[in-house]
N, C-alpha and C positions, 0 to 999 in steps of 0.2 A: 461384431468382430471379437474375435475369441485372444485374449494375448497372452502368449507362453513367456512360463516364467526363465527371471534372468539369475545373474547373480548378484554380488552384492550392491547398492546401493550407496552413493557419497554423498554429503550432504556437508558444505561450506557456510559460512553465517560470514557478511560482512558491516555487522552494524546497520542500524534502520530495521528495513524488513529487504536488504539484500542478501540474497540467495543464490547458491550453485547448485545444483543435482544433478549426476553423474550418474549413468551405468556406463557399459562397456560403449557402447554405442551411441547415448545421447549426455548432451552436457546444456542442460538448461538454465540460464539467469533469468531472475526472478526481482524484478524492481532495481535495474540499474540505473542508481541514482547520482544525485550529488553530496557527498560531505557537505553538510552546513554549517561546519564550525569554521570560521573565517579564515585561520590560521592554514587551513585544507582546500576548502573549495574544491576537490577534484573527484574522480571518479568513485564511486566507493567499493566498486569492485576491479580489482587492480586489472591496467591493461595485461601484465603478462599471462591475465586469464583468458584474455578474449578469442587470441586466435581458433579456440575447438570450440567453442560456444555454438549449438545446433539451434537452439530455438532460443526466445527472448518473449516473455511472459509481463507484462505490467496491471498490476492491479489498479493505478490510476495518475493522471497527470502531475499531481504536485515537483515542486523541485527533486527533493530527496528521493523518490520512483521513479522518474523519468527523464529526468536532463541528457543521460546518458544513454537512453533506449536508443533511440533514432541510429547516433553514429555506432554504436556496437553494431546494430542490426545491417546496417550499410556496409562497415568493415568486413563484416564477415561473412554476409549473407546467409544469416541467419532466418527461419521462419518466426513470425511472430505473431503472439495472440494477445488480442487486448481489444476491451470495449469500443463500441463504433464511434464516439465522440474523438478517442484518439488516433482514429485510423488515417483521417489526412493528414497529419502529423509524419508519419513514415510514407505514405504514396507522393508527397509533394517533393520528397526528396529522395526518390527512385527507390525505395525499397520498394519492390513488388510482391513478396510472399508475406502477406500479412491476411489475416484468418481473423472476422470478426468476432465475437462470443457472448451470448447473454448466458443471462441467469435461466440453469436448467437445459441450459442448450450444452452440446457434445462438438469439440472438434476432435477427431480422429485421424493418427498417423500410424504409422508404422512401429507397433508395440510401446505405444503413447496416447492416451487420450486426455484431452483435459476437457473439464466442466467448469463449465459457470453456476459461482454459489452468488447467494445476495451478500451486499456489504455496501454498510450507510456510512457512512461519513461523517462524524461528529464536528460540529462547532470548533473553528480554531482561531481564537484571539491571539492579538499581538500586542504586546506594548513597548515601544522603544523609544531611546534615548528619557525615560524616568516621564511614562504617561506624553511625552511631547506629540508623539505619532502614536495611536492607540486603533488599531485593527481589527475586524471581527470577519469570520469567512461563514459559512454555514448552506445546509443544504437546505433549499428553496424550491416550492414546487405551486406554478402560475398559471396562467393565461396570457398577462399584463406587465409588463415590465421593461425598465428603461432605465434612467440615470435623473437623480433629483441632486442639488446643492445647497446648503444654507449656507449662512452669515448668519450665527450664533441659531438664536429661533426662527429665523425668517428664510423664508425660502425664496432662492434668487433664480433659481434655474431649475428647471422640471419637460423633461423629455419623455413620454410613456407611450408603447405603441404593443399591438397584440403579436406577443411573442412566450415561446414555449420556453418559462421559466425553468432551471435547474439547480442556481445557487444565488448568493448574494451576499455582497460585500459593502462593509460600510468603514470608512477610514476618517477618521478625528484629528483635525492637525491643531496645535497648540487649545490643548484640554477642550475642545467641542468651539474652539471659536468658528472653525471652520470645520462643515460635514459634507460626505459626499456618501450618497447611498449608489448602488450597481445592483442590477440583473446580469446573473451570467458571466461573473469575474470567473479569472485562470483556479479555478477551483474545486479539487475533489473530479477532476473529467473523467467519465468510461470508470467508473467505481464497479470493482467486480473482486470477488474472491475465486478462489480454483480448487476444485480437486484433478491433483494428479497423477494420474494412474501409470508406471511404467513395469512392464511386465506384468508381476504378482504382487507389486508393491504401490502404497499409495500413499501421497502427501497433498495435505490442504493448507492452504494458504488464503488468508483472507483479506492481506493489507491494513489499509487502517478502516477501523469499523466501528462502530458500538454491537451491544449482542442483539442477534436475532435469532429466532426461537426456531425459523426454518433449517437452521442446520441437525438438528436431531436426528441421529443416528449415520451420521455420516461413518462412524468408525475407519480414520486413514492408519495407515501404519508412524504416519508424523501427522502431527499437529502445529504448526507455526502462527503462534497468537499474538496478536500485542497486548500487551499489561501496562502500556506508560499514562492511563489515564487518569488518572487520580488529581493528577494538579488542574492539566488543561484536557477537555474533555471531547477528545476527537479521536479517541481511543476506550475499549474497555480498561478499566483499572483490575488490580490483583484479584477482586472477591467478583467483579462480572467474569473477569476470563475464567477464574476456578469451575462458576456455574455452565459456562459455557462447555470445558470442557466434560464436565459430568453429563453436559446432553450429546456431545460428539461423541465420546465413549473411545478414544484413539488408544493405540498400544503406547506411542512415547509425545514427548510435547516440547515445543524447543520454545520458550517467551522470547519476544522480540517486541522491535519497536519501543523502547523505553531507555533514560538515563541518556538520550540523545544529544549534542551540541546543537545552538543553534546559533551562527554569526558571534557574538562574543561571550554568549551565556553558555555555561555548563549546563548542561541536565537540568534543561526545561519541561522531561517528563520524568519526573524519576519513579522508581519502584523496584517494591522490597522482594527481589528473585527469588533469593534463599526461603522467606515465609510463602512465597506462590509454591518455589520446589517442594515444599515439606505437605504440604496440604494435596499437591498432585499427589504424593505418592501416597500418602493416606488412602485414596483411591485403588493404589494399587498398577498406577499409572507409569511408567518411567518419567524424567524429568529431566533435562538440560541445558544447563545454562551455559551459552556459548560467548566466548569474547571472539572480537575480531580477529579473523583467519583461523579460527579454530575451525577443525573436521570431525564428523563422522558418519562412524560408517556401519548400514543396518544390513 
């Protein structure tokens, strides 16, 4: 499919890795999530955006990308693409335009295509209330798996049966007195990055990821990266996304995903924009660092 070019190009940031892109014709959200600052809890992309919203993109189940897929996609009947683990997710609650997508694979619409890139998942620890409840998420990959319990070193319960591993979770209550390990926790699901193709123009988005070396040469006209990893490591931090983007080779770059709230902590990822912006353009690259509701437009 051959797709003629449009004109200009809008492109909204609403903190996380929430996203709008707009041409004349299409208006795409991209990881409509939940605010995780407690104080918020609500959508992170405002309803008064929802009503034109044509399609509905999600990189992967966590709260912050997807709380808000489902009912957007329902309210408006929206098309939506997103990996096959999330796809009962919207069929069990009547959305029926929903378009599976792997890595490497093409869905194709009407002067729109998007692709599936790879994007892994890094490791996400939690620790709350000062080490009382102390959390780890991670992507896992099995035959074997099930659900085991201690009491301090001893193990009181063990359940294991042949099942197609994809993550696992292990939760600490009161400093390891009590463990509980999981196959297959609400974790990282249908993990996929996108390139976007609309018209003449194109935007990749990869969610939250660590780097992989399969993106080379993508060159999109935006790049949308996360750089919040540096504390907690389920993201690239500032110096992998720099490398990253020297192998993508994009005309502009928007960092996301860092300096995020989460429930009652400030900026559980933070990172230094201004030194990512200045080293992008050394490259020669554009660079922008966008606060929430800011636009533009290519």
């Amino acid at each position: 499919m051959t797709l003629q070019p449009t004109g200009a190009m809008k492109l909204k940031y609403f903190l996380y890795n929430a996203f709008l892109i707009e041409d004349e014709e299409t208006k795409i959200a991209i990881d409509p999530g939940l605010n995780l600052w407690l104080f918020k809890l609500r959508s992170l992309i405002p309803k008064k955006e929802w009503k034109t919203i044509t399609h509905v993109l999600v990189t992967h189940g966590d709260p912050d990308h997807f709380v808000y897929a489902v009912p957007m996609a329902k309210k408006t009947g929206a098309t939506v693409v997103c990996g096959e683990a999330l796809m009962e997710d919207f069929l069990s609650d009547n959305v029926e335009d929903v378009h599976k997508i792997d890595v490497g694979a093409i869905v194709r619409f009407v002067n729109l295509n998007i692709e599936g890139l790879n994007a892994k998942h890094g490791p996400l620890p939690v620790k709350l209330l000062a080490g009382l409840i102390d959390i780890k998420n991670e992507i896992a990959q099995g035959t074997h798996g099930g659900k085991k319990v201690f009491l301090g070193s001893v193990k009181i319960v063990e359940r294991v049966e042949n099942i197609q591993v994809y993550s696992r979770g292990t939760i600490k209550l009161f400093f390891g007195l009590i463990k509980l390990e999981k196959e297959n926790v609400d974790f990282a699901r249908g993990s996929i990055g996108f390139k976007i193709t609309i018209g003449d123009k194109s935007v990749v988005n990869l969610g939250d990821t660590v780097f992989q070396e399969e993106w080379e040469g993508l060159k999109p006209d935006v790049l949308m990266i996360p750089i919040g990893g540096r504390v907690v490591r389920n993201t690239m931090d500032e110096k992998e996304a720099l490398e990253a983007v020297r192998l993508i080779e994009p005309k502009s770059v928007v960092p996301c995903h860092y300096n995020c709230d989460f429930l009652w902590k400030r900026n559980i990822n933070p990172a230094d924009d201004e030194m990512f912006k200045r080293e992008v353009e050394k490259m020669g690259i554009a660079c922008h660092i966008m606060q929430y509701g800011d636009e533009i437009v290519f």
